[in-house]
C-alpha positions as a printed NumPy array, in Angstrom:
array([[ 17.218,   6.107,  27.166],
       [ 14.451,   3.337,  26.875],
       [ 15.342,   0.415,  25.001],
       [ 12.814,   0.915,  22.242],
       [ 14.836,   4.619,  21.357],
       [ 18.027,   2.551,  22.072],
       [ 16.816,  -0.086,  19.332],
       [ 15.826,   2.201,  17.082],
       [ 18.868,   3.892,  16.527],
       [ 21.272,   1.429,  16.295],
       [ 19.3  ,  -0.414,  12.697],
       [ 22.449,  -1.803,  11.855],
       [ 22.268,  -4.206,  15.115],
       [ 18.628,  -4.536,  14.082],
       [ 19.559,  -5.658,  10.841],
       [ 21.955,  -8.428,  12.064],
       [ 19.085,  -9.519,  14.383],
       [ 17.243,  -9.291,  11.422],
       [ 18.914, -11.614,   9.255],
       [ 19.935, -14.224,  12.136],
       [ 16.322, -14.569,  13.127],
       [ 15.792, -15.185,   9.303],
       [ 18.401, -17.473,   8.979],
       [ 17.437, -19.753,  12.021],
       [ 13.438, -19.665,  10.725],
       [ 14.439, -20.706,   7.652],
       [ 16.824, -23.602,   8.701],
       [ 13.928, -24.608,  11.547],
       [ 11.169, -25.008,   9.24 ],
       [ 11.282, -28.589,   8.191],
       [ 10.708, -29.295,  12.529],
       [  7.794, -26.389,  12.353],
       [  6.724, -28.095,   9.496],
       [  6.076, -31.125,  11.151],
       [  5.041, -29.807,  14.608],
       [  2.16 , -27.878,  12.551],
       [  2.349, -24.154,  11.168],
       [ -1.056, -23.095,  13.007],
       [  0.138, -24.515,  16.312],
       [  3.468, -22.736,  16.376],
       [  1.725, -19.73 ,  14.919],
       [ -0.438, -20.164,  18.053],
       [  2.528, -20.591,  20.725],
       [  4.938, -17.978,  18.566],
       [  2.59 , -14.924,  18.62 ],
       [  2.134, -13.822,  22.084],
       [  6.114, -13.202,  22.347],
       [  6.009, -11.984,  18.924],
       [  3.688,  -9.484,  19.809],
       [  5.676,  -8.334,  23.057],
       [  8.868,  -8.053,  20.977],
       [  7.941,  -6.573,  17.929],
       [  5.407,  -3.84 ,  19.753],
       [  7.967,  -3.211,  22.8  ],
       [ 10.774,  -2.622,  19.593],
       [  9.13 ,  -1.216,  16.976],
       [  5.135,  -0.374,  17.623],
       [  4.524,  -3.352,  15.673],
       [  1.079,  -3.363,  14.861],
       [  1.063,  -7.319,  13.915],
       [  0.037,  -6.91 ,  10.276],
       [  1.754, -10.453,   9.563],
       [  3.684,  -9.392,   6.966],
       [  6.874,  -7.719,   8.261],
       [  8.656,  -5.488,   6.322],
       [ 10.859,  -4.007,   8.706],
       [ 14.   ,  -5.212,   6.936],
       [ 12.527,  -3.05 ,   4.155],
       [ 11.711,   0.047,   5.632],
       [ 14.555,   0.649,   7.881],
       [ 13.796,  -1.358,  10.891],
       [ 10.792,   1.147,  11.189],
       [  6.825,  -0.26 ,  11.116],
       [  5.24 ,   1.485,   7.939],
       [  1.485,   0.76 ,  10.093],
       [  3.165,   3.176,  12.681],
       [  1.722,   5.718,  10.229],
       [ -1.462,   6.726,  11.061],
       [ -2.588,   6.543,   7.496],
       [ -0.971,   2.987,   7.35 ],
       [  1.32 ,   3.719,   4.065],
       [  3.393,   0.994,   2.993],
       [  5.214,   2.819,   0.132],
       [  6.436,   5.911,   1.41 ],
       [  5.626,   8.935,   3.346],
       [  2.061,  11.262,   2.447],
       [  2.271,  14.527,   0.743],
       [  2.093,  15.974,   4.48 ],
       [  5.355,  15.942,   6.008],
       [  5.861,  18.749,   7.78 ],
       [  8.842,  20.596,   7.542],
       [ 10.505,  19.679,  10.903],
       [  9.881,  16.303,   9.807],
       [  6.644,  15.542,  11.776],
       [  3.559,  13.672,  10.789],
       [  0.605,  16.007,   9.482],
       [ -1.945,  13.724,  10.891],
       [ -0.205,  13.975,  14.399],
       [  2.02 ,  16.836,  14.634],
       [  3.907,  15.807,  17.823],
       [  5.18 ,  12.446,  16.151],
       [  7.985,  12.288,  13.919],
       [  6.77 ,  11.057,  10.75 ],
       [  7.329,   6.914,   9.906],
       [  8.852,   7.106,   6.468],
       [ 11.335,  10.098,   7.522],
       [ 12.542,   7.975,  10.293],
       [ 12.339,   5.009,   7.763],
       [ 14.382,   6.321,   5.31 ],
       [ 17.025,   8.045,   7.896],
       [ 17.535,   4.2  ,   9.141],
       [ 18.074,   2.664,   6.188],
       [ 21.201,   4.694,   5.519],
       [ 22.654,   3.166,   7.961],
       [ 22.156,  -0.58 ,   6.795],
       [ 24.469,  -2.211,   4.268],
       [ 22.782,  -5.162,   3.478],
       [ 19.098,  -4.27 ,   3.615],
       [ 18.596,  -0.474,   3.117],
       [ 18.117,  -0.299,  -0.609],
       [ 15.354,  -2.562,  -0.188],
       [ 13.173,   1.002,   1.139],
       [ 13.035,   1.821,  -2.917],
       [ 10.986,  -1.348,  -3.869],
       [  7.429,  -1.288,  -4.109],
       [  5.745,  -2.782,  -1.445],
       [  2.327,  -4.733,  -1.799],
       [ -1.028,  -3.613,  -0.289],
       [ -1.361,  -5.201,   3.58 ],
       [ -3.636,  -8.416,   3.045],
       [ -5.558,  -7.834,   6.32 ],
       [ -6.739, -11.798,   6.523],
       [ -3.347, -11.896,   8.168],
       [ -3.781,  -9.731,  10.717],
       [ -2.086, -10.756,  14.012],
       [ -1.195, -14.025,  12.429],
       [  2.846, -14.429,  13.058],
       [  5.094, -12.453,  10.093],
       [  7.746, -15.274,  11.03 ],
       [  5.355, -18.181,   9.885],
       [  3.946, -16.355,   7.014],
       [  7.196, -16.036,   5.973],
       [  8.027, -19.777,   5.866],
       [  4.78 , -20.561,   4.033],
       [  4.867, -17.87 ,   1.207],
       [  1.785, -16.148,   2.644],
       [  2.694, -12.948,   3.324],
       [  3.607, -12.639,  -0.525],
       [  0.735, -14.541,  -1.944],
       [ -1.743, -12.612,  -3.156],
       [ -5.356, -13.156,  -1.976],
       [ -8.054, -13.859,  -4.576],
       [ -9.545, -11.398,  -6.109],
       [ -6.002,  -9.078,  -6.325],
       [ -3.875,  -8.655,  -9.438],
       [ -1.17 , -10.945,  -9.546],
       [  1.797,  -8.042, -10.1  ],
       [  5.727,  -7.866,  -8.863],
       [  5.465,  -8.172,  -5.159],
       [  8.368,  -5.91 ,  -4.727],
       [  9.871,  -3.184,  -7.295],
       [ 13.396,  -1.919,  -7.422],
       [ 13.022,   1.46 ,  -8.378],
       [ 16.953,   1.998,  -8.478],
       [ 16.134,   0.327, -11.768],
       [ 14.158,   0.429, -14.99 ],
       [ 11.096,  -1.264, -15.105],
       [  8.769,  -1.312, -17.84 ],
       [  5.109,  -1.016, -17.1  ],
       [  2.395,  -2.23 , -19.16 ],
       [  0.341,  -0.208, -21.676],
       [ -2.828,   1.317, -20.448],
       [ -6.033,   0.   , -22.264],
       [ -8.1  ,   2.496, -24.073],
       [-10.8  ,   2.774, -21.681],
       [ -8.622,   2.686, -18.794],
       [-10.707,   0.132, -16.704],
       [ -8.909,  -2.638, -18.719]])
C-alpha cells in the first residue's frame, strides 16, 4: 500500500495533522511576521509542494480546503469543482470526465464521515479559486487573510455557507442583472 492510499484512508489522522499544523502556523506567525511573509512563502513552498502533491495531488491552488472537503483536493477534479461533485457521477462512483478515476467529491464526502471535528465543514459553500494565488503557499495565505479575501472586482458574499442551516438569500432584482 503506498503511503498516499495509506494517507488517504486514515482522514481522521489527517485531520489531527490538520489541526496541529494549524495550530503551530498560527502560534508562529508573529516570528514569520517579522522574518517576511514573501520570503517564507519563498523557502515554505518547495516542501509544501512535495507534501501536499505526494499526499493528496495537491494542485497548489493556495487556498487549501482540505480540512473542508475531507482531506481530499477538490482541483483533483478534472473540472476543478469546489462545491461538490458534477451531474456526471457514474454509478460505480467514477468520474465522467475520466472513467478509470474515482470521482473527487465521492471520495470527499466518504472521508468526511469519518472526521469529528472537521467533516461538516463539506456542506458550506466554498468560494470560487482566486487563481492570483496560484502556487503561492495555502499555509501563508492563511496567516494573512488572503486566501479568503476577495479580489477586486468579485462580490463581497459569505465566504463559507453552512447549509445544515437556514440561510436567507437576497431578493432577485427585476431585471435579474441587478
Amino acid at each position: 500500500m503506498s503511503l498516499q492510499t495509506w494517507l488517504q484512508s486514515h482522514p481522521r489522522f489527517l485531520e489531527w495533522a490538520y489541526d496541529l499544523t494549524r495550530r503551530l502556523f498560527t502560534r508562529c506567525d508573529p516570528l514569520i511576521r517579522r522574518v517576511g511573509y514573501q520570503r517564507v512563502d519563498r523557502w515554505l513552498m518547495p516542501f509544501e509542494k512535495k507534501a501536499k502533491g505526494m499526499a493528496f495531488d495537491c494542485h497548489m491552488c493556495g487556498q487549501c480546503i482540505l480540512h473542508s472537503t475531507g482531506m481530499t483536493c477538490p482541483m483533483s477534479c478534472p473540472k476543478n469543482l469546489r462545491n461538490g461533485p458534477c451531474g456526471g457521477v457514474r454509478d460505480n462512483g467514477h468520474c465522467e470526465v475520466r472513467p478509470q478515476m474515482p470521482c473527487v467529491w465521492v471520495q470527499a464526502f466518504e472521508r468526511a464521515q469519518r472526521m469529528p471535528v472537521y467533516g461538516a465543514e463539506l456542506l458550506w459553500i466554498q468560494p470560487p479559486v482566486n487563481r492570483l494565488l496560484h502556487r503561492d503557499s495555502a499555509w501563508i495565505n492563511m496567516l494573512t487573510g488572503a486566501d479568503v479575501a476577495y479580489p477586486p472586482g468579485w462580490e463581497t458574499v459569505p465566504s463559507q455557507v453552512n447549509l445544515s442551516r437556514p440561510f436567507p438569500l437576497p431578493a432577485a432584482a427585476r431585471s435579474g442583472h441587478d
